[in-house]
N, C-alpha and C positions, 0 to 999 in steps of 0.2 A: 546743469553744471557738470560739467567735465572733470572724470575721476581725476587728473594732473588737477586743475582748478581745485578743488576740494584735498588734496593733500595738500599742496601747496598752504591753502589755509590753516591746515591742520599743523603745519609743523611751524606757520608764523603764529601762530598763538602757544605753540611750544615754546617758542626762542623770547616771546613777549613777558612769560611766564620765568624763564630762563634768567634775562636781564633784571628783571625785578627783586629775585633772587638775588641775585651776585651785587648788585647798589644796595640793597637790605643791608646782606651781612658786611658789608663796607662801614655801612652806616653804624650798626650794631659795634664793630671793632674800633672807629672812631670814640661814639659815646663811652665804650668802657674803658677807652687811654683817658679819658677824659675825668669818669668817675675816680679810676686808681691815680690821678692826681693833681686830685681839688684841694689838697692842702700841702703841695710841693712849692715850696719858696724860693727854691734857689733849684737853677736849670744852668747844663753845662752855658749857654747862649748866656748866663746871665740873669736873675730877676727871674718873680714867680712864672711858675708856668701860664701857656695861654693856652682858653680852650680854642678848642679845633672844632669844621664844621665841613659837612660833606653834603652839597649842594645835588641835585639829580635835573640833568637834563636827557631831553627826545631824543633819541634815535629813530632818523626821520629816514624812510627808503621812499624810492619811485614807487608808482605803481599806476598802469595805466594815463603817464602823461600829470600827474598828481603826486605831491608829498604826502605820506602818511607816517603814523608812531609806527616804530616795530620793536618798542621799549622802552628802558630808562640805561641810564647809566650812570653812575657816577663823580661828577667832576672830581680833578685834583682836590685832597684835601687842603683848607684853606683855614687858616688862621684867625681867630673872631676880634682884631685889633679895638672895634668901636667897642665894647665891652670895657668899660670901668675895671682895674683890681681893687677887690677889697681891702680897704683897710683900718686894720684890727691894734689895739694899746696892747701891748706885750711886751712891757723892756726884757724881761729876760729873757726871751728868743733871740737864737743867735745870730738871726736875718732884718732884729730892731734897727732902724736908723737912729739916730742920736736922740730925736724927740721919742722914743719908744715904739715906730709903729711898726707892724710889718704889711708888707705886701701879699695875698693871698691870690692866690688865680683868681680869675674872673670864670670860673665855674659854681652854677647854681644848681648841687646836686637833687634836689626838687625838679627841675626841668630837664635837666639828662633821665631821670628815673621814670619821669612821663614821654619823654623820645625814647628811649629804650623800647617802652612797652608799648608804646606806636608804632616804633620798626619793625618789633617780635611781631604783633597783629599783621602786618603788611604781608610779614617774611610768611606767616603762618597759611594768610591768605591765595599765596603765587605762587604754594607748597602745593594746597589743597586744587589748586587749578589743572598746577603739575599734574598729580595724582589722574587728577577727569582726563585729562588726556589721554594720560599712557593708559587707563580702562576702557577710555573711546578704542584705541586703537587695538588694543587685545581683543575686543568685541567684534570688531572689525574683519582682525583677521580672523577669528573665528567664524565669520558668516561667511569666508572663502572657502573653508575649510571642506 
């Protein structure tokens, strides 16, 4: 393998590392709008808040006449419409409709709390990758040295 060949590698497993990063804390900054307002009622739009969801698709390059991943990334975030709002008897909140109920987001802070700590693990994992690399590469150059 050809030193070009072998860096080459080297810096696509950086930038793979890289992506997975940058759609994590995407992901991470979603979930927490999402936690800070799971019992918001009323949104400038109108009606409780909706949660939000941040979907990750391939970053697919050539390579040799062939597609391959060279990551993730994060699509636009996206709005969870099929998701029911709850609803809660409360006449005296000030967001009750005439029958007393109100509308609460369709956020289920139990499963935001379990994605959270699935993204942190992801984000932690594509850190620690990070990490081997940039020691591959200081090793590296030191056996130039």
């Amino acid at each position: 393998m050809s030193d070009v060949t072998s860096a080459s590698k080297f810096f696509t497993g950086m930038r793979i590392c890289a992506s997975g990063l940058s759609a994590e804390r995407e992901r991470m900054d979603v979930i927490a709008e999402n936690l800070a307002n799971a019992r918001t009622t009323r949104t400038p739009g109108g009606g409780p808040y909706r949660r939000k969801v941040v979907l990750f698709e391939p970053l697919l390059e050539e390579f040799e006449g062939h597609q391959r991943s060279g990551g993730v990334r994060a699509t636009p975030v996206q709005v969870d419409a099929s998701t029911e709002f709850e609803r809660v008897l409360d006449p005296g909140h000030p967001d009750a409709d005439k029958d007393g109920m109100v509308l609460y987001p369709n956020v289920n802070t139990v499963m935001e709390m379990a994605d959270l700590i699935t993204s942190m693990r992801a984000y932690e994992a594509n850190l620690t990758a990070q990490e081997n690399f940039t020691k591959m590469a200081e090793r590296a150059l030191d056996l130039l040295r």
